[in-house]
Each structure stands twice: as C-alpha cells, then as structure tokens.
C-alpha positions as CSV (number, residue, x, y, z in Angstrom):
1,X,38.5,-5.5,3.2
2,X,39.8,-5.3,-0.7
3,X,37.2,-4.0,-3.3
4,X,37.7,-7.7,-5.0
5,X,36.7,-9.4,-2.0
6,X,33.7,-7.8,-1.4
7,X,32.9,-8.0,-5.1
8,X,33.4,-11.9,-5.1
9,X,31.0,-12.2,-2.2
10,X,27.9,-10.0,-3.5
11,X,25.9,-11.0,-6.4
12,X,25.2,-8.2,-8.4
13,X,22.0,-8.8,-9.6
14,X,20.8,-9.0,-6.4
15,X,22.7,-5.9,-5.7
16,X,21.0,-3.8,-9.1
17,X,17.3,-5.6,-7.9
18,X,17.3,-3.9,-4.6
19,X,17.8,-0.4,-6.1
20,X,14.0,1.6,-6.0
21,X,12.4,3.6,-8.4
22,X,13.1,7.0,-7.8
23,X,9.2,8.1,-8.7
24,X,7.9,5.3,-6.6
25,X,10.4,4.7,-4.5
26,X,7.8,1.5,-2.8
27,X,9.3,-0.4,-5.9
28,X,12.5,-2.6,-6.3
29,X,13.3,-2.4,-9.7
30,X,12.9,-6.5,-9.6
31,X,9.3,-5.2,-8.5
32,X,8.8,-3.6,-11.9
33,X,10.1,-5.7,-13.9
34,X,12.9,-3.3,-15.6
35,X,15.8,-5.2,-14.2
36,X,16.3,-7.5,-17.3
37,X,19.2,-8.9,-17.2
38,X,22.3,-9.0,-15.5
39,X,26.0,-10.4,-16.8
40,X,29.3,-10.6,-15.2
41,X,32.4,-11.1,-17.5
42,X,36.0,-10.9,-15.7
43,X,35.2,-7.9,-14.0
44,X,33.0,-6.1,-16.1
45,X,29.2,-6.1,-14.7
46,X,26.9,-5.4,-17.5
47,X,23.2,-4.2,-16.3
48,X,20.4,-4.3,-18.6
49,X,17.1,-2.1,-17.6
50,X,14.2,-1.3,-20.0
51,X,11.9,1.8,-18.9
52,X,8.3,1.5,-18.6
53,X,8.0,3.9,-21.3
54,X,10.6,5.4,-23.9
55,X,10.0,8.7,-22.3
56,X,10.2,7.9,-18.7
57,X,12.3,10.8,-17.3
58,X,13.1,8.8,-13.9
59,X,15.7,6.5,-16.3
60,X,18.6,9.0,-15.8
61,X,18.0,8.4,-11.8
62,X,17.7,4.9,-12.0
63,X,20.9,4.5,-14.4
64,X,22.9,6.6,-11.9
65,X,21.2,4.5,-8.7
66,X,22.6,1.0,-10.3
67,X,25.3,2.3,-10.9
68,X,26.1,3.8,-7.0
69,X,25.0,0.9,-5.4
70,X,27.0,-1.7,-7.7
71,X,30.0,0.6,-6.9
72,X,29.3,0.8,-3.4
73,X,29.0,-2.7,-3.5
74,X,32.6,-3.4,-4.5
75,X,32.0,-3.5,-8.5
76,X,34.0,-1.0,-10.0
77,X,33.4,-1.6,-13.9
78,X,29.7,-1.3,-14.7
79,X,27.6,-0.6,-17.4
80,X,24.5,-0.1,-17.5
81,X,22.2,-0.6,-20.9
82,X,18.9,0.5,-21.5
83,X,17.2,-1.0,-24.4
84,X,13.6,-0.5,-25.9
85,X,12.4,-3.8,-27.4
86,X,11.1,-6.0,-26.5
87,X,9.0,-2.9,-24.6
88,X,8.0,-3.3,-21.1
89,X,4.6,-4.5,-20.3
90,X,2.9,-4.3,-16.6
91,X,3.2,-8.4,-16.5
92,X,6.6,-8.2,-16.1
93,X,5.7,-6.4,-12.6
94,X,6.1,-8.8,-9.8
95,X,3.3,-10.1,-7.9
96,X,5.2,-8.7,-4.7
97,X,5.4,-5.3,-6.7
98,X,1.6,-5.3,-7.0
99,X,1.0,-5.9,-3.4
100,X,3.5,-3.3,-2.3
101,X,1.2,-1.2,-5.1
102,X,-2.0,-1.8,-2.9
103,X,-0.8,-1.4,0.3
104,X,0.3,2.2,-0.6
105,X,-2.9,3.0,-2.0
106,X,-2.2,3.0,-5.4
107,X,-4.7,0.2,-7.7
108,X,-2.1,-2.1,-9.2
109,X,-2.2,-2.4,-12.9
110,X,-4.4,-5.9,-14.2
111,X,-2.3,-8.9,-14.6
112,X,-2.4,-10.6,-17.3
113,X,-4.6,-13.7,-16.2
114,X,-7.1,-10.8,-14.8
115,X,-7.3,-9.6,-18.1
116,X,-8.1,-12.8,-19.6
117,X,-11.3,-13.3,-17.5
118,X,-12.2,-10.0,-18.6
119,X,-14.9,-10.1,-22.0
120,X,-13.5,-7.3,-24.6
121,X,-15.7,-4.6,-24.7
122,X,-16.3,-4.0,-20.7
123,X,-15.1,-0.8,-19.6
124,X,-11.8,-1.4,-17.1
125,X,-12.6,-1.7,-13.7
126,X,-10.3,-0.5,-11.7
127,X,-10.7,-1.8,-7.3
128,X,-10.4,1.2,-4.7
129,X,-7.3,0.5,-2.5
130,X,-8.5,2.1,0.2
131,X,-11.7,-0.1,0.6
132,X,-11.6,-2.6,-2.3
133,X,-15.0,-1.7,-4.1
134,X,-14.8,-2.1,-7.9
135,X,-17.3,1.1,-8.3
136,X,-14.8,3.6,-9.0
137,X,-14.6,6.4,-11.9
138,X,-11.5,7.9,-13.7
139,X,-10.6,11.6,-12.7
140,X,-7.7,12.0,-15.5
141,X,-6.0,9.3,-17.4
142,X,-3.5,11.6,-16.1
143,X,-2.3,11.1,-12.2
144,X,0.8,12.7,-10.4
145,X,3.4,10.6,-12.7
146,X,2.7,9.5,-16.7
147,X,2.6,5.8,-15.7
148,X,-0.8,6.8,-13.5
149,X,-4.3,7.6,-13.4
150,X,-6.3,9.4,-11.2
151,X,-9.2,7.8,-10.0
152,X,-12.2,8.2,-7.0
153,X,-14.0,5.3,-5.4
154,X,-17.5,6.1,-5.4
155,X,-18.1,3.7,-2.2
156,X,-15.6,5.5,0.3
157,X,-15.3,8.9,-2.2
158,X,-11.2,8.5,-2.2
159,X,-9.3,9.5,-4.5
160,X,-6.0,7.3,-5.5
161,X,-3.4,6.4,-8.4
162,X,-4.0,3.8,-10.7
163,X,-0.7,1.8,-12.7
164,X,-2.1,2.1,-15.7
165,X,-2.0,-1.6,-17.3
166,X,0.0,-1.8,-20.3
C-alpha cells in the first residue's frame, strides 16, 4: 500500500483527535478541547492545538504525538501550530471528556451551564467521584499536575483530583 493511498483514505482530524494527553492519557485531545482546527491543502496537513495553559509542559509531547500518528497514518507533511488566543477554557472539554474525567476519579471541571445555576459569591462545590457527595474540602489548589486540585470528600474521606474550571 502507497503512503498516498492510505493518506487519501484517513481523515486527519480524526487521526490528530484520537491522539491522548500525555499527563492524562484518559483524554483524546478532541476530549479537551485543544484540537482546534485542522486543514488539508495539497498535501500539507496543518494541525492547530491550543494548551490548557501557556505553560503546560506536556505541549512538546503532544506536538510530537500529532505529529507520529499523522505520519504513521500516511501524512507525511505536517505542521503542527500552537497558538494562545483565543485561550482555552474548560468548556471547550467535551461532555464525553468529563465523563471519562469521573469515571477515573478525577471531579470534572463545572460546565458552563453549571456555573450559571450557580449564585456568585458561593464557595465552588466541587462532587466526590468516588461517591458523588458535594461535602468535599480542598487539600491544595495544587494536585499531582498544574491543571488539578487536590481535594477529600468528607462523606467517604477520599482523596481525588479536581480539573480546575477555567
């Protein structure tokens, strides 16, 4: 099979969405929402990805991770962009990446229609994963990457990660 033919039959932004994040590796980068775009001219395959934050030190990884699996997928000139504004913001997760979040026991980060319902001035309430009480407590703002918080459930006394909504 020729490296054109494959190419013609696989579309790379489904290709570039399938790759994981390297830190939470649960997560498509579809998932996260820092796939934004995707453009084919000729040849040329032109990725666009936004970090969670500026200083997210998995971007390298995830550069050179779109860039293997477009490759191995038959593209052979790729680029892959990252660019700052407009910055990313947790809505732009997927409501599939916020279940995936849950069921591996880390809180998902608010949507944006939960944070609507929510009056400003309430402290955040963050729901255990484990058991799904909201009486919980922040450890460190903190957690085992910059994107997460460390919190306890005072109901089942777990500790888990929170995606910190921002």
């Amino acid at each position: 099979m020729s490296t054109t033919s494959a190419a013609t039959r696989l579309d790379p932004r489904a290709v570039a969405a399938r790759v994981t994040d390297p830190e939470m590796p649960m997560l498509t980068l579809e998932d996260l929402g820092v796939l934004r775009d995707v453009t084919v001219a000729g040849a040329a395959v032109t990725v666009t990805i936004t970090p969670t934050y500026s200083g997210c030190p998995a971007m390298d990884t995830i550069r050179a991770d779109v860039l293997t699996a477009l490759h191995d997928g038959g593209f052979a000139d790729v680029r892959v962009d990252l660019v700052l504004s407009p910055a990313w913001t947790t809505d732009w997760m997927s409501e599939d990446g916020r279940r995936k979040l849950a069921e591996y026991g880390i809180a998902p980060p608010a949507s944006d229609a939960e944070r609507r319902r929510v009056p400003v001035g309430l402290t955040l309430r963050v729901r255990c994963p484990q058991c799904g009480s909201p009486d919980t407590e922040e450890l460190s703002r903190f957690g085992s990457t910059a994107c997460k918080s460390l919190w306890r459930c005072r109901s089942c006394l777990e500790p888990f990660d929170h995606f910190k909504t921002l």
